[in-house]
SERO-4910 file (N, C-alpha, C, O; in steps of 0.05 Angstrom, whole numbers):
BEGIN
 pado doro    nc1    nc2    nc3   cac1   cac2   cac3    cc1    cc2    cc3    oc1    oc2    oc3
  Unk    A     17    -24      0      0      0      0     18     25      0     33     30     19
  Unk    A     15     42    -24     28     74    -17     22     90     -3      0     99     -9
  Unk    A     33    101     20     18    108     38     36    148     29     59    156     26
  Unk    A     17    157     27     16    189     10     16    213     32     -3    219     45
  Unk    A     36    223     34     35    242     61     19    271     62     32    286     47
  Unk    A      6    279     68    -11    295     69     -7    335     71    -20    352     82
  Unk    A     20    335     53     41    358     53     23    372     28     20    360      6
  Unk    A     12    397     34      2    427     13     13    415    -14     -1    410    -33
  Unk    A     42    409    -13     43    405    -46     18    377    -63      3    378    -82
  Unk    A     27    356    -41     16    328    -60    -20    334    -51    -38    318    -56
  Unk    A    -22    353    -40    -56    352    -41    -62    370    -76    -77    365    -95
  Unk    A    -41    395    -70    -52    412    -95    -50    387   -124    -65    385   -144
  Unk    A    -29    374   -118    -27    360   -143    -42    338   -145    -34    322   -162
  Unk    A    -64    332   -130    -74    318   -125   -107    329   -137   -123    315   -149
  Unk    A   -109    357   -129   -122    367   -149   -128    370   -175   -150    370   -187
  Unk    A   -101    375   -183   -104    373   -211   -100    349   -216    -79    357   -226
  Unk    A    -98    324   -219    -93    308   -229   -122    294   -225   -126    275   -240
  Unk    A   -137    300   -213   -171    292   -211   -183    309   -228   -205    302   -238
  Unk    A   -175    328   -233   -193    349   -253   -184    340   -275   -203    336   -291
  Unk    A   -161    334   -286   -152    327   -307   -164    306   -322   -172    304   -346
  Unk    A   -162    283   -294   -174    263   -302   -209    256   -310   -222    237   -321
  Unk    A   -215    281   -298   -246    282   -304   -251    307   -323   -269    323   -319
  Unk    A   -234    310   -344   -244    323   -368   -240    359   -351   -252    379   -360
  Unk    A   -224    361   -333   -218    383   -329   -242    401   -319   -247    424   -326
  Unk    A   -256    386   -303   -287    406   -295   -297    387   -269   -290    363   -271
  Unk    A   -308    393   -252   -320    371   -231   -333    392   -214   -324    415   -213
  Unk    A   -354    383   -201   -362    385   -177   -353    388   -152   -342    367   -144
  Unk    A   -353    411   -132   -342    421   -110   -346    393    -95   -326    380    -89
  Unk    A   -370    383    -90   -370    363    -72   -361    332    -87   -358    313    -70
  Unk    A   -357    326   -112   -345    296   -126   -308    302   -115   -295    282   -107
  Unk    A   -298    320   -115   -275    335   -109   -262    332    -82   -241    325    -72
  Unk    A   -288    342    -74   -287    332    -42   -280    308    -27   -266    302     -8
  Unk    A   -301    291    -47   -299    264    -33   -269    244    -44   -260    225    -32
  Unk    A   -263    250    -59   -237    243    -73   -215    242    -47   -205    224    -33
  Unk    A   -214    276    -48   -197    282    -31   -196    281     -3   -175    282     10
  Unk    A   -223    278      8   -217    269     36   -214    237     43   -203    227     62
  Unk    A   -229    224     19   -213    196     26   -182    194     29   -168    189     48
  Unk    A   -178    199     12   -139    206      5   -129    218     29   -111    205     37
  Unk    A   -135    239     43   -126    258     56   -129    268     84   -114    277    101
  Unk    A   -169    260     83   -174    261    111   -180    294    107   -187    304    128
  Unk    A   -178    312     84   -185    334     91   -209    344     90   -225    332     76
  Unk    A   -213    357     97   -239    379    111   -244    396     90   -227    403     74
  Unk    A   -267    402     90   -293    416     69   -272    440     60   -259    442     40
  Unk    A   -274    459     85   -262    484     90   -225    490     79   -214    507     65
  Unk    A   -215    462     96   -188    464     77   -193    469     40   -184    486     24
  Unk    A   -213    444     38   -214    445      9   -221    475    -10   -213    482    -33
  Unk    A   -233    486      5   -232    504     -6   -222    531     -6   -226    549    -22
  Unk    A   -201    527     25   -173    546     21   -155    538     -5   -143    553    -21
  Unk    A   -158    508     -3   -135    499    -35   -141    515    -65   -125    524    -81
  Unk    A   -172    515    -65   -177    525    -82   -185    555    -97   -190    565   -119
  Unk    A   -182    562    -67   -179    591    -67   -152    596    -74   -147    611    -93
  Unk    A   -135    587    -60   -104    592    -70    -96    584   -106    -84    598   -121
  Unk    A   -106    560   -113   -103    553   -138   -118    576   -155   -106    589   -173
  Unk    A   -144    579   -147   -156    608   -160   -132    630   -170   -123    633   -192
  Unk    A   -126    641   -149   -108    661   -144    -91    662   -158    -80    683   -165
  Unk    A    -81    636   -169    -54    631   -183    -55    620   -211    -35    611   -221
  Unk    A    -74    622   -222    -91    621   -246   -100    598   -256   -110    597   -279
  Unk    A    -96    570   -235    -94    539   -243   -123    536   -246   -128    533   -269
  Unk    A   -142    535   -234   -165    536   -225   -182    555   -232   -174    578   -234
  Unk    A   -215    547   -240   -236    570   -241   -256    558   -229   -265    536   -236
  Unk    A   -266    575   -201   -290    572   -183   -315    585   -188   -317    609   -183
  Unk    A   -339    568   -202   -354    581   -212   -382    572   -192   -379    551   -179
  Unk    A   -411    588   -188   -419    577   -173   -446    574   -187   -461    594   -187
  Unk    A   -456    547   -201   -487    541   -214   -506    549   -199   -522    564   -208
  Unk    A   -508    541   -175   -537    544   -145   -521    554   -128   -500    565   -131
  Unk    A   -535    549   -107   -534    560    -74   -506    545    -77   -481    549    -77
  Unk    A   -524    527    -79   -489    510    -53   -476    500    -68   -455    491    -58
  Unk    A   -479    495    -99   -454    479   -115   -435    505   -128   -441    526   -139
  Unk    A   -405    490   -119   -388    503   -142   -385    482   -160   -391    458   -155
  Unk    A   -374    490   -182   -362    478   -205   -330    492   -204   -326    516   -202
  Unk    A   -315    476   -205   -293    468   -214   -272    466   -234   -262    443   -235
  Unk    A   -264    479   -245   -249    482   -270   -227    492   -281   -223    516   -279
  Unk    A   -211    477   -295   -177    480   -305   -180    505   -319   -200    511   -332
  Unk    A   -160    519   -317   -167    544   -340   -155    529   -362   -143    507   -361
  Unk    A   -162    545   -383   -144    526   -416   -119    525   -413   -110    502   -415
  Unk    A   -104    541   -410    -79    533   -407    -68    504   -388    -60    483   -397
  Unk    A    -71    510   -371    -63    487   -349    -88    465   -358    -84    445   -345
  Unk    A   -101    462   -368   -114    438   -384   -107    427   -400   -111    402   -402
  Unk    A    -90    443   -422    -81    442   -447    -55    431   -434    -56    408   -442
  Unk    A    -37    432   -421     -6    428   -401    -14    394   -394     -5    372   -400
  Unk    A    -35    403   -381    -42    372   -365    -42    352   -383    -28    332   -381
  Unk    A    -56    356   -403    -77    337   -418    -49    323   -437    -45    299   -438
  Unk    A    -37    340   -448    -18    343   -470      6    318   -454     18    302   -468
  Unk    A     10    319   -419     31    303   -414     26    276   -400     39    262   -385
  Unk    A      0    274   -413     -3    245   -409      7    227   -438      6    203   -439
***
């Protein structure tokens, strides 16, 4: 069993590599559940990560309803991702 240490970097990349893998778009809460199996993290962390990814142009937080965000690679870093598989 790999057991995956729970350090800011391998979560962010842990991010993208679930968005990637799901066509570069997902659900705040499909996202969620990914990552707290893996990680054990919390709603609220998740979405400090993604506020920071925001910020840094990896990520776009869009919000459909009340309570769902959507999730999404900007083109560039989609186009990066997608291209190095």
């Amino acid at each position: 069993m790999l057991i995956v240490t729970r350090s800011p970097a391998n979560i962010v990349l842990k991010i993208l590599e679930v968005l990637a893998e799901n066509s570069g778009i997902m659900k705040d809460l499909d996202l969620y559940e990914v990552l707290h199996r893996e990680f054990d993290l919390s709603y609220s962390e998740l979405l400090k990560y993604l506020m920071m990814l925001e910020i840094r142009g990896y990520v776009h937080v869009s919000s459909s309803k009340e309570n769902l965000r959507v999730i999404s690679l900007t083109p560039k870093v989609k186009e990066y991702l997608m291209n190095r598989r």
